[in-house]
C-alpha positions in Angstrom: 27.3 150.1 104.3 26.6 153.7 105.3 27.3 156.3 102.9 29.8 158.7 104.5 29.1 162.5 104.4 31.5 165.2 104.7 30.5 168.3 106.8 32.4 171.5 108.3 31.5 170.7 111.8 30.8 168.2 114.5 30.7 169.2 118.5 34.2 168.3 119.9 33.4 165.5 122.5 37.1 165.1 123.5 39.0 167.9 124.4 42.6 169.1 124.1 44.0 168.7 127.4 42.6 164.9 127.7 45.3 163.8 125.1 47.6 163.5 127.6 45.8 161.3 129.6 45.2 158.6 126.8 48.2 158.2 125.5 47.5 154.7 123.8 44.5 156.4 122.2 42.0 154.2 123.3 39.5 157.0 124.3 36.2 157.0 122.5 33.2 159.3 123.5 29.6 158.9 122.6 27.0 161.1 122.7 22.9 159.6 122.1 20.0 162.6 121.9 16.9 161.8 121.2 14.0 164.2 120.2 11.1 164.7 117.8 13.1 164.2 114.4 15.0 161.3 115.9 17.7 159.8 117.7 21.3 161.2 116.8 24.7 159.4 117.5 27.5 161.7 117.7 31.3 160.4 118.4 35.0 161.2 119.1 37.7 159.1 119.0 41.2 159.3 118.9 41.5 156.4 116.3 38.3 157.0 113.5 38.2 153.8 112.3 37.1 152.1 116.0 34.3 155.0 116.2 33.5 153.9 112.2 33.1 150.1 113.2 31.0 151.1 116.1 28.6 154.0 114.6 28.5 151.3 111.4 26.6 148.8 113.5 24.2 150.8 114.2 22.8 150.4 110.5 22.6 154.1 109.5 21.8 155.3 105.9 24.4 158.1 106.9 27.5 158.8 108.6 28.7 162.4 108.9 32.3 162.9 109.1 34.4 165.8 108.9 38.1 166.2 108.9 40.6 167.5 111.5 44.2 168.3 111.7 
């Protein structure tokens, strides 16, 4: 299991004005970079514990998370 980090900021990959077209909250957005220190997952969701299951399987050591509201 990863260990789950807690960190003031994460790039917004869903936006505002798409809540309205998801309203079952199915949307989940992924984001893959790779570059010389690595490859990087990043991910929005309306729902956390889908993008959780998903960024999980991956086999990190880490998960950074940070809360919204």
């Amino acid at each position: 299991m990863a260990d789950y980090r807690m960190v003031e900021h994460i790039p917004d990959l869903i936006q505002p004005e798409e809540y309205e077209q998801h309203p079952e909250g199915r949307l989940v957005r992924i984001s893959i970079r790779v570059d010389g220190g690595g490859v990087q997952v990043l991910g929005d969701a309306f729902r956390p514990e889908v993008l959780e299951r998903l960024l999980e399987t991956l086999g990190p050591d880490a998960i950074e998370q940070m809360l919204c509201g």
